[in-house]
PDB file of the backbone (N, CA, C, O) and the ligand in Angstrom, with CONECT records:
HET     ZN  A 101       1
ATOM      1  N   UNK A   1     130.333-147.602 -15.078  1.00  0.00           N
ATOM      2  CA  UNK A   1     129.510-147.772 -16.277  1.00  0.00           C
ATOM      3  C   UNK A   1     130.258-148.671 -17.265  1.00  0.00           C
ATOM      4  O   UNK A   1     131.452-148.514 -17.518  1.00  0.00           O
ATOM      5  N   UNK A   2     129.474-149.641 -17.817  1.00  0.00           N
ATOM      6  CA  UNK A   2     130.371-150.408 -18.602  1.00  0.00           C
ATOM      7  C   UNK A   2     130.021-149.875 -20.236  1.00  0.00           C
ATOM      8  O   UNK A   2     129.153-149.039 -20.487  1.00  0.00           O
ATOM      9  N   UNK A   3     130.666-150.376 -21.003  1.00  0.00           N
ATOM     10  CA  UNK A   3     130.924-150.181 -22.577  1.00  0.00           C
ATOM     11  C   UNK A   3     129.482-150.752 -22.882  1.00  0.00           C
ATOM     12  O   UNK A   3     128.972-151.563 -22.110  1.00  0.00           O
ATOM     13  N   UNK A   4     128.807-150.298 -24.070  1.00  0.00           N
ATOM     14  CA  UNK A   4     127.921-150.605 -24.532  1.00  0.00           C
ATOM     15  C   UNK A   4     128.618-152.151 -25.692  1.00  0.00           C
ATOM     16  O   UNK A   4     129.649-152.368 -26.329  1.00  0.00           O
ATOM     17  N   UNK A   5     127.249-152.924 -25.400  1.00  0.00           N
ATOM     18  CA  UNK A   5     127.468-154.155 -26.308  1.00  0.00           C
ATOM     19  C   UNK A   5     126.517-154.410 -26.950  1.00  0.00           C
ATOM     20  O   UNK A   5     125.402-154.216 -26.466  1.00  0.00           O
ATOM     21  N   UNK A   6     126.684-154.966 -28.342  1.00  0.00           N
ATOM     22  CA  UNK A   6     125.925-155.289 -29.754  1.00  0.00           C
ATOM     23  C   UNK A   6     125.947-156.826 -29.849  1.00  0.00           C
ATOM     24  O   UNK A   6     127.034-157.400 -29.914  1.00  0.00           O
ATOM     25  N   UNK A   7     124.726-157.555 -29.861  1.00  0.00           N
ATOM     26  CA  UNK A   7     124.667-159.119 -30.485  1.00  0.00           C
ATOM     27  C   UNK A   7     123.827-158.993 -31.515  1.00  0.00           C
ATOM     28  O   UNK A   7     122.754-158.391 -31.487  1.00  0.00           O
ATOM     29  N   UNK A   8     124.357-159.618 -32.534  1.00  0.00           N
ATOM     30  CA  UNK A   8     123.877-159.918 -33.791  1.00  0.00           C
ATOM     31  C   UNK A   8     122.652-160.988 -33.542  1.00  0.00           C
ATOM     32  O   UNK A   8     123.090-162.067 -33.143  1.00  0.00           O
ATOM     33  N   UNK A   9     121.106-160.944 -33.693  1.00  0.00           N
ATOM     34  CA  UNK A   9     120.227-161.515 -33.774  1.00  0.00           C
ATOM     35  C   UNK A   9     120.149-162.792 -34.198  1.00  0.00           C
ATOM     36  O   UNK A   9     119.314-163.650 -33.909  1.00  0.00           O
ATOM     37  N   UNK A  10     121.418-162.868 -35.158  1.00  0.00           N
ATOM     38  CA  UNK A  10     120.774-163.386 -37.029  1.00  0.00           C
ATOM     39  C   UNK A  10     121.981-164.789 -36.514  1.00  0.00           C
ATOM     40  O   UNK A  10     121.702-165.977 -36.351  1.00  0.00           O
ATOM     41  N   UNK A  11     123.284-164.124 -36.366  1.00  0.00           N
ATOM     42  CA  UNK A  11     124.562-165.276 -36.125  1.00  0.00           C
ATOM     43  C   UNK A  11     125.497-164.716 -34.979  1.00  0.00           C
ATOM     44  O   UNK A  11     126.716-164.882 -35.014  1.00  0.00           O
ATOM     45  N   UNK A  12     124.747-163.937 -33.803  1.00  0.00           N
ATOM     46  CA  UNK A  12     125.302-164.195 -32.594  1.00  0.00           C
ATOM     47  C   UNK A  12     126.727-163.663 -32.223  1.00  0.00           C
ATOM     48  O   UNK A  12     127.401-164.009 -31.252  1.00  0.00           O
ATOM     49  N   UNK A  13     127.066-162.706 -33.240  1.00  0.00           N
ATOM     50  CA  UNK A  13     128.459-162.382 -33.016  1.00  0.00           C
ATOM     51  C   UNK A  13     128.387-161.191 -32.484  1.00  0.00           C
ATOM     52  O   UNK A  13     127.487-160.466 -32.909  1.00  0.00           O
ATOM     53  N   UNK A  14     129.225-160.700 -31.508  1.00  0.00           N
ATOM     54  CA  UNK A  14     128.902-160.270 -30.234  1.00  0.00           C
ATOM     55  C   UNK A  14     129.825-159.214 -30.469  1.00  0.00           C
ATOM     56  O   UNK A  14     130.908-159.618 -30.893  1.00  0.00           O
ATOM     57  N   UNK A  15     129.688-157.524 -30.268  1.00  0.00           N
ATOM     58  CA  UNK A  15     130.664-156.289 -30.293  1.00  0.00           C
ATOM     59  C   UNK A  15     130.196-156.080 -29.540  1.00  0.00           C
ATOM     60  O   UNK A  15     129.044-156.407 -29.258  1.00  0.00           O
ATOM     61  N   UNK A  16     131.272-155.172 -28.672  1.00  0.00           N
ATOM     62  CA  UNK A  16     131.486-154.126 -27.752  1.00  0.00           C
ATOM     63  C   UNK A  16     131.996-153.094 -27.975  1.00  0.00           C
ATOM     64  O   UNK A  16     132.461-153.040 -29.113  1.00  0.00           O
ATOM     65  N   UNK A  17     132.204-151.686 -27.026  1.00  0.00           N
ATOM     66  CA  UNK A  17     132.519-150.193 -27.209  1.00  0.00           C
ATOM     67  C   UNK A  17     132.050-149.552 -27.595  1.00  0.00           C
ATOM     68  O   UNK A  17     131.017-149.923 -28.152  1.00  0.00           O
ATOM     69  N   UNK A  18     132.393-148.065 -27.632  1.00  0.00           N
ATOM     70  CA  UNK A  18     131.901-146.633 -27.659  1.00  0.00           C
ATOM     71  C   UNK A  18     131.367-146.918 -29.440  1.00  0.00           C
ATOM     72  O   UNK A  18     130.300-146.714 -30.019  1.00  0.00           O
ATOM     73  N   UNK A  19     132.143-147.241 -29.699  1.00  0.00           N
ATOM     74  CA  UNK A  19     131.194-147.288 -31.060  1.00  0.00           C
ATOM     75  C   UNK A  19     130.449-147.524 -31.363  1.00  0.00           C
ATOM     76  O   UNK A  19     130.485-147.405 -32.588  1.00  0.00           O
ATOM     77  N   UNK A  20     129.563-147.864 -31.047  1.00  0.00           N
ATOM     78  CA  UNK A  20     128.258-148.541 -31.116  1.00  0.00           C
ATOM     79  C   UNK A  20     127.360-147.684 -30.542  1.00  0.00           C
ATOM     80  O   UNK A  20     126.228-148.107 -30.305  1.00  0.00           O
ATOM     81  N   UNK A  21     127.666-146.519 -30.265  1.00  0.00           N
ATOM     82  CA  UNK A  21     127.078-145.128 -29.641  1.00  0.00           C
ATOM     83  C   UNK A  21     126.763-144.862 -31.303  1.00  0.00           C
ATOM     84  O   UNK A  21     125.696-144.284 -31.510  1.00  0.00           O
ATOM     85  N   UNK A  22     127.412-145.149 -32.270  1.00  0.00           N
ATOM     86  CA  UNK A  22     127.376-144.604 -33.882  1.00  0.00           C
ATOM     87  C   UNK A  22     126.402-145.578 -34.613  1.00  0.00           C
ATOM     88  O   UNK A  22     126.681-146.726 -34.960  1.00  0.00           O
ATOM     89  N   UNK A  23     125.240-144.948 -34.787  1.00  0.00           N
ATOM     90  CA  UNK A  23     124.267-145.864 -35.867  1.00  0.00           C
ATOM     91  C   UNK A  23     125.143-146.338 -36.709  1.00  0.00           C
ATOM     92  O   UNK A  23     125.116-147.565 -36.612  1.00  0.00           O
ATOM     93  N   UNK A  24     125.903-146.001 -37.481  1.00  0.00           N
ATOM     94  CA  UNK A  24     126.295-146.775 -38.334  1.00  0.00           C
ATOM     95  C   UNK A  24     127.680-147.741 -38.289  1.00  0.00           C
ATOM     96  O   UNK A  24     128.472-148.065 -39.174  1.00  0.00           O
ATOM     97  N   UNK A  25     127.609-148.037 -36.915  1.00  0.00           N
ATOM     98  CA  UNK A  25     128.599-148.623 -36.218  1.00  0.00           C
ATOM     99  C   UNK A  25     127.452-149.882 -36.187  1.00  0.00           C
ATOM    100  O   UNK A  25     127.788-151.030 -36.476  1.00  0.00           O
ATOM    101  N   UNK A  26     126.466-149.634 -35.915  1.00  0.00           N
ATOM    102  CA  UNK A  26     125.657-150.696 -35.286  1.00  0.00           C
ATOM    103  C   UNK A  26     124.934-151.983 -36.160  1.00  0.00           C
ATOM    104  O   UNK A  26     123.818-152.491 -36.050  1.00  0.00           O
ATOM    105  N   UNK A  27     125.957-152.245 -36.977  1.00  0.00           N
ATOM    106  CA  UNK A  27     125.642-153.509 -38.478  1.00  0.00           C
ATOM    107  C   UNK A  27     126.581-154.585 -38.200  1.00  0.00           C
ATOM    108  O   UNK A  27     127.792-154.382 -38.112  1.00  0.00           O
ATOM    109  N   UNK A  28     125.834-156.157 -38.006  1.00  0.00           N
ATOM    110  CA  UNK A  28     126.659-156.782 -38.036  1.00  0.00           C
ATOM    111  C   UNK A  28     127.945-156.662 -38.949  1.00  0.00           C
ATOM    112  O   UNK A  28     127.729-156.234 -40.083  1.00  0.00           O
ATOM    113  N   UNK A  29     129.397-157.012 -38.589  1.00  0.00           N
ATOM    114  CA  UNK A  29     130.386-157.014 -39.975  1.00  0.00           C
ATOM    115  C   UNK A  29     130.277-158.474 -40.752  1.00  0.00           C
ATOM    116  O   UNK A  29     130.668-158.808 -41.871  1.00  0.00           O
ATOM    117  N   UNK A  30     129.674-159.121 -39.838  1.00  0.00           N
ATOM    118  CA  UNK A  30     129.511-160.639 -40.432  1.00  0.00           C
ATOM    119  C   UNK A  30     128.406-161.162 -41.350  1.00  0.00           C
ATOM    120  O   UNK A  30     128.662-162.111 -42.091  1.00  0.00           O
ATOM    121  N   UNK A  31     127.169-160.590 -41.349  1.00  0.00           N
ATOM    122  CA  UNK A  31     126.121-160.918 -42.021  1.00  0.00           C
ATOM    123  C   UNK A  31     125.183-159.645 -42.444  1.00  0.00           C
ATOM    124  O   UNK A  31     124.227-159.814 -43.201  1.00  0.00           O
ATOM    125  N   UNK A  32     125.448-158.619 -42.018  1.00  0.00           N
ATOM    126  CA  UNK A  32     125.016-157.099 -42.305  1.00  0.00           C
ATOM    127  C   UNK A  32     123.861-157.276 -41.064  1.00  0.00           C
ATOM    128  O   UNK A  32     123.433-156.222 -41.536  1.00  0.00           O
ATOM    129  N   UNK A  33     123.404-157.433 -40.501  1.00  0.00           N
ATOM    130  CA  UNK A  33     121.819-157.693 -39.550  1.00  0.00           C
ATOM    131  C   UNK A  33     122.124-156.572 -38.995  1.00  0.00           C
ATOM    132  O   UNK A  33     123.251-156.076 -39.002  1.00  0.00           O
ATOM    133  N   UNK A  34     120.846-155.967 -38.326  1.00  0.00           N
ATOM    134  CA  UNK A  34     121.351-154.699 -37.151  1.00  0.00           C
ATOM    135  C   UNK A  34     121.386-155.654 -35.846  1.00  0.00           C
ATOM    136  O   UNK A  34     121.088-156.825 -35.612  1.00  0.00           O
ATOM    137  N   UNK A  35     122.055-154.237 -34.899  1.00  0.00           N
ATOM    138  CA  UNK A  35     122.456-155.298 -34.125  1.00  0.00           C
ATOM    139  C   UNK A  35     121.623-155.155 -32.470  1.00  0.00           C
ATOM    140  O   UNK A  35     121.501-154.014 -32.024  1.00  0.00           O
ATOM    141  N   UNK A  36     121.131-156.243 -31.707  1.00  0.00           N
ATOM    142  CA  UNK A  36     120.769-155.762 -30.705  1.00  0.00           C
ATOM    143  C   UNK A  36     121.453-155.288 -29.353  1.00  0.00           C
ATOM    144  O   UNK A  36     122.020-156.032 -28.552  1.00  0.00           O
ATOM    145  N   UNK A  37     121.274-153.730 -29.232  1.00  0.00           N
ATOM    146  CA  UNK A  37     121.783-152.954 -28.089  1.00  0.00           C
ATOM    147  C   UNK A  37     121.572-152.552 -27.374  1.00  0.00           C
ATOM    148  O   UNK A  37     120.734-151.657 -27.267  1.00  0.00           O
ATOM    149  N   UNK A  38     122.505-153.215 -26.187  1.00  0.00           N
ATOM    150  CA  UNK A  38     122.400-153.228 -24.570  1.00  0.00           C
ATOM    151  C   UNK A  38     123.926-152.407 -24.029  1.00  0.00           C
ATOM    152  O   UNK A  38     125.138-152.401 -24.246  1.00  0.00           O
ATOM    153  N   UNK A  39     123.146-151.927 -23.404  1.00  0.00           N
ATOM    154  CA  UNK A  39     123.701-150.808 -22.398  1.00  0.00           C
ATOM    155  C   UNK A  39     124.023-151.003 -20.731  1.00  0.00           C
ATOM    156  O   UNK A  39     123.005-150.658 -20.131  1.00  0.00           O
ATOM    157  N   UNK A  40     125.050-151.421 -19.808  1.00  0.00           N
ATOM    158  CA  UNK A  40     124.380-151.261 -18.743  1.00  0.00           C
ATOM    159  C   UNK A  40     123.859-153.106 -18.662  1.00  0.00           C
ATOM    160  O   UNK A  40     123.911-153.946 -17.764  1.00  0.00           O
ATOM    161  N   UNK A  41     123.678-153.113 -19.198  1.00  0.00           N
ATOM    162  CA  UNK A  41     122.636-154.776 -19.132  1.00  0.00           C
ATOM    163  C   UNK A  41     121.541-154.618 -19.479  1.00  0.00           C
ATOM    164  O   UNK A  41     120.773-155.574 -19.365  1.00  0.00           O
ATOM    165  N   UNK A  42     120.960-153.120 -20.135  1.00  0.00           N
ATOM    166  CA  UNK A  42     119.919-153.178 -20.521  1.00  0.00           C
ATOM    167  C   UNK A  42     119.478-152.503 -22.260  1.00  0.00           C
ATOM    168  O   UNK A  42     119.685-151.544 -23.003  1.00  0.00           O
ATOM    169  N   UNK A  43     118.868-153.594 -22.190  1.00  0.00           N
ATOM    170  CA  UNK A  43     118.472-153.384 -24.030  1.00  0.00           C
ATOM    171  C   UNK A  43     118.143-152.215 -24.478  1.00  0.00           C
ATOM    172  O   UNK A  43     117.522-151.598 -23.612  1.00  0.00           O
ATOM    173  N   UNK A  44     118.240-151.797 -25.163  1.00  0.00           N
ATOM    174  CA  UNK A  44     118.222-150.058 -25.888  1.00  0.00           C
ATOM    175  C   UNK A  44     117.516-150.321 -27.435  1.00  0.00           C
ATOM    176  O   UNK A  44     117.164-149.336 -28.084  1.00  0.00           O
ATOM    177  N   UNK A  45     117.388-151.275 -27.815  1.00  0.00           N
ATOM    178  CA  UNK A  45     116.668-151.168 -28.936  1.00  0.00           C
ATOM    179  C   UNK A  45     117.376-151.962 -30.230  1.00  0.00           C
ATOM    180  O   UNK A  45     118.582-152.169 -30.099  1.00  0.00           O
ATOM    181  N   UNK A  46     116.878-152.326 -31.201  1.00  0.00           N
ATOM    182  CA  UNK A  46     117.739-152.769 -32.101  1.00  0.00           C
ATOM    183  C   UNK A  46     117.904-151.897 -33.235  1.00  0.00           C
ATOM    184  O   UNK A  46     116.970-151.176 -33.585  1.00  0.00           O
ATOM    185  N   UNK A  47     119.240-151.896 -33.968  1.00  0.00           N
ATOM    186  CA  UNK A  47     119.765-151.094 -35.195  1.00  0.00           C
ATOM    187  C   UNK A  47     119.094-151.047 -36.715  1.00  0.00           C
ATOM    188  O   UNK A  47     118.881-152.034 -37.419  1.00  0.00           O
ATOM    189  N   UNK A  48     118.972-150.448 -36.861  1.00  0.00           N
ATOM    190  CA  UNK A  48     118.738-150.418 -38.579  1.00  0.00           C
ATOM    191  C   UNK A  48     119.665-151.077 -39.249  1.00  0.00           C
ATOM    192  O   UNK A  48     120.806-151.272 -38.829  1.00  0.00           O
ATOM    193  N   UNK A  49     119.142-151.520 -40.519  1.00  0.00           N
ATOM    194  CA  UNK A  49     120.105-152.536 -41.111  1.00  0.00           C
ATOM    195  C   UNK A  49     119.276-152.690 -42.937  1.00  0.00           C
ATOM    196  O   UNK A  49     118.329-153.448 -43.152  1.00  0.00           O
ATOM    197  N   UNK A  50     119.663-152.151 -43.585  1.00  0.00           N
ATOM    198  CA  UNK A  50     120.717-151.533 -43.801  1.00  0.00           C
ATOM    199  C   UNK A  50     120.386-149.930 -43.101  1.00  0.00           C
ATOM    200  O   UNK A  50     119.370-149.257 -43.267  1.00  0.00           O
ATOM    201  N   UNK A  51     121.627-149.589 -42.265  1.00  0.00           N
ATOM    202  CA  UNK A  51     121.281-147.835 -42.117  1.00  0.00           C
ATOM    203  C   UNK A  51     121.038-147.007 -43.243  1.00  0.00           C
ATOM    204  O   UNK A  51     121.752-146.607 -44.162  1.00  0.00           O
ATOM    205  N   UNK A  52     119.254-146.779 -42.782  1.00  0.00           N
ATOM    206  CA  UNK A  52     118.785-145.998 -43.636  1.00  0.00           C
ATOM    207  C   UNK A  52     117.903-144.698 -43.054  1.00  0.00           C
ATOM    208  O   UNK A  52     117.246-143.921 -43.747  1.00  0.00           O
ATOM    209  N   UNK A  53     118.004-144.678 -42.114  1.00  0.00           N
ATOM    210  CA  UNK A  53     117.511-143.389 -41.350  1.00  0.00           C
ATOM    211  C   UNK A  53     117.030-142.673 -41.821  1.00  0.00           C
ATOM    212  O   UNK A  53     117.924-142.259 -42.558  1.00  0.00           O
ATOM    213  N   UNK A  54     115.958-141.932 -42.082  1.00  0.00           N
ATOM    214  CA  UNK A  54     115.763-140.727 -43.012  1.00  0.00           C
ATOM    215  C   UNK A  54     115.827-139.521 -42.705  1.00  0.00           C
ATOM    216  O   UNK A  54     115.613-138.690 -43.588  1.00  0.00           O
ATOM    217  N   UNK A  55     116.168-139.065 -41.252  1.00  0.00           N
ATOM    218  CA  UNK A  55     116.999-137.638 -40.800  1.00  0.00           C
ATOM    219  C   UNK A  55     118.074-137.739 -41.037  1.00  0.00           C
ATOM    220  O   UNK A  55     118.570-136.618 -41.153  1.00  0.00           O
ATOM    221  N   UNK A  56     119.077-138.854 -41.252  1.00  0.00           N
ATOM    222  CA  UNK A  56     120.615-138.710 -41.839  1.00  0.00           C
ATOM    223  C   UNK A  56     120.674-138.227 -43.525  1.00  0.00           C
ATOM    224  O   UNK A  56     121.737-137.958 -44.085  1.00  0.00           O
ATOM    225  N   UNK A  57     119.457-138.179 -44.139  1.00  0.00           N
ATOM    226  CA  UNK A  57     119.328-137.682 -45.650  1.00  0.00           C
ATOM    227  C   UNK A  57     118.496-136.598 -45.480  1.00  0.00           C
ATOM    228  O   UNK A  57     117.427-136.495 -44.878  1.00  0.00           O
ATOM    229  N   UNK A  58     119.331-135.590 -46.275  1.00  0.00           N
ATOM    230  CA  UNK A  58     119.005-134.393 -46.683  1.00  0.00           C
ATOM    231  C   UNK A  58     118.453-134.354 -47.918  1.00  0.00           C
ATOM    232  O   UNK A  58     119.340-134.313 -48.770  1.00  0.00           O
ATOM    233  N   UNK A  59     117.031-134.348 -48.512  1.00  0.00           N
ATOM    234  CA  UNK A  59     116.543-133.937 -49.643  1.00  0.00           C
ATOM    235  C   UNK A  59     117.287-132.680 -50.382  1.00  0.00           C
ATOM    236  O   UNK A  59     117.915-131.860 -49.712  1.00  0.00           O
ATOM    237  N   UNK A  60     117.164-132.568 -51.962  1.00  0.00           N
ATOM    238  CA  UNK A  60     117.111-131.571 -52.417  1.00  0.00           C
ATOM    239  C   UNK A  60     116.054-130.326 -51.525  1.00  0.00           C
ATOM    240  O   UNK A  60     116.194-129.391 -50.736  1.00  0.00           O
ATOM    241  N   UNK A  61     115.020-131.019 -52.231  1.00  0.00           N
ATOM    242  CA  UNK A  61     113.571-130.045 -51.764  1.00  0.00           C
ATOM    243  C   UNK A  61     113.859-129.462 -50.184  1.00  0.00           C
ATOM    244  O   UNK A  61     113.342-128.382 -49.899  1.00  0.00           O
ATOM    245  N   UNK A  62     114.445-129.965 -49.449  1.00  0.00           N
ATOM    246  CA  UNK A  62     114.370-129.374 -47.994  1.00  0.00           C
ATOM    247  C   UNK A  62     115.756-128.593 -48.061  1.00  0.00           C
ATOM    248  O   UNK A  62     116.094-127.928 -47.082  1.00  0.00           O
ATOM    249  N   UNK A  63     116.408-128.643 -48.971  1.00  0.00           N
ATOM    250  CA  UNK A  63     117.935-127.468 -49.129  1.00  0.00           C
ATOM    251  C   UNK A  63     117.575-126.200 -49.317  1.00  0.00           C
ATOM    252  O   UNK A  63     118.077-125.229 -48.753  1.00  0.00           O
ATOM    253  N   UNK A  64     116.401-126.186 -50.384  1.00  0.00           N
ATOM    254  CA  UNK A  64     115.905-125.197 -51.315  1.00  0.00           C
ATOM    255  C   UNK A  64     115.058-124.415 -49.756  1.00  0.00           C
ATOM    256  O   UNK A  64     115.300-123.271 -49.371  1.00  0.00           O
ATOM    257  N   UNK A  65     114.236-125.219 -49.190  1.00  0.00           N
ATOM    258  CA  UNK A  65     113.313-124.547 -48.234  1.00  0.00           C
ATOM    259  C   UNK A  65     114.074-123.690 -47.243  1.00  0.00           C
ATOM    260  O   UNK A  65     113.578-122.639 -46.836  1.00  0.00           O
ATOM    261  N   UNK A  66     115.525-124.202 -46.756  1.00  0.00           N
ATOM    262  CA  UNK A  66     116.376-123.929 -46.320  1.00  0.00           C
ATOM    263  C   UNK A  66     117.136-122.756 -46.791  1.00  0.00           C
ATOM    264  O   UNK A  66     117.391-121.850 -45.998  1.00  0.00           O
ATOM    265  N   UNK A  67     117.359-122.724 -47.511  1.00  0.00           N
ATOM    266  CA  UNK A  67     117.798-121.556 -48.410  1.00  0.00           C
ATOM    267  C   UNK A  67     116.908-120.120 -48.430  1.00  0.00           C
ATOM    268  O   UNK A  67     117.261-118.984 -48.111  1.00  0.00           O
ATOM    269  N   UNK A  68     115.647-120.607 -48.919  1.00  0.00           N
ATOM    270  CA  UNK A  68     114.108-119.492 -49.109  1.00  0.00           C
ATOM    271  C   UNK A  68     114.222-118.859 -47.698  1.00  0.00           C
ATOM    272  O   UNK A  68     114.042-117.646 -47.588  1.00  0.00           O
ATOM    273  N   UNK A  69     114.562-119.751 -46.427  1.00  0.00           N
ATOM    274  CA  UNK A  69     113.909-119.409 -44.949  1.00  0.00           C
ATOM    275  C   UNK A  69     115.346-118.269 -44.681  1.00  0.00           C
ATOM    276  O   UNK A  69     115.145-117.227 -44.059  1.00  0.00           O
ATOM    277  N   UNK A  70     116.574-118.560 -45.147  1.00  0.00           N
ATOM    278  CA  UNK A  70     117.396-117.695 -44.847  1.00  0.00           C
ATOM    279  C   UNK A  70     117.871-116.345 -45.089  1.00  0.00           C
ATOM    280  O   UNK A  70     118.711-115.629 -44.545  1.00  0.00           O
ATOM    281  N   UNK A  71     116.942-116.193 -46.238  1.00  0.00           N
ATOM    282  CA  UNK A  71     117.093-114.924 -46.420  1.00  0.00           C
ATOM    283  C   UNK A  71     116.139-113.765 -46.329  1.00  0.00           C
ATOM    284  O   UNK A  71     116.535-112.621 -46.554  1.00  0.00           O
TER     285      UNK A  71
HETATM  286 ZN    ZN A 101     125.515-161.339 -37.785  1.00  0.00          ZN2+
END
C-alpha cells in the first residue's frame, strides 16, 4: 500500500504521507487551496479549504442538549 498523496489544484504542489489521513493536514501550505486526494492511485475526493467542517464545531446550543440528555 502506498502513502496517500495531495496535489494542489490551484499551483500543483504536490504532498505525500499519513498526514493527509488529517483534514486539516489537507491545505495547500503554499496558496491555502484544498488539496486533491489520491490514495492507491485513486482519487478520494478533494479537501476543504478553508477547513471548516461543521461536525468538527461544537455549538453552544448542542452542549446544553448534551448536558439536559445526561442526566
Ligand atoms: Zn497550492
Amino acid at each position: 500500500m502506498s502513502a496517500m498523496k495531495g496535489i494542489c489544484p490551484k499551483c500543483g504542489t504536490r504532498y505525500c504521507g499519513w498526514a493527509l489521513t488529517n483534514p486539516r493536514e489537507r491545505i495547500c501550505k503554499q496558496c491555502g487551496s484544498g488539496l486533491e486526494i489520491y490514495r492507491d492511485g485513486l482519487w478520494l475526493g478533494t479537501a476543504y479549504s478553508p477547513f471548516n467542517a461543521p461536525q468538527y464545531k461544537v455549538k453552544s446550543s448542542d452542549f446544553r442538549d448534551l448536558i439536559i440528555y445526561a442526566r
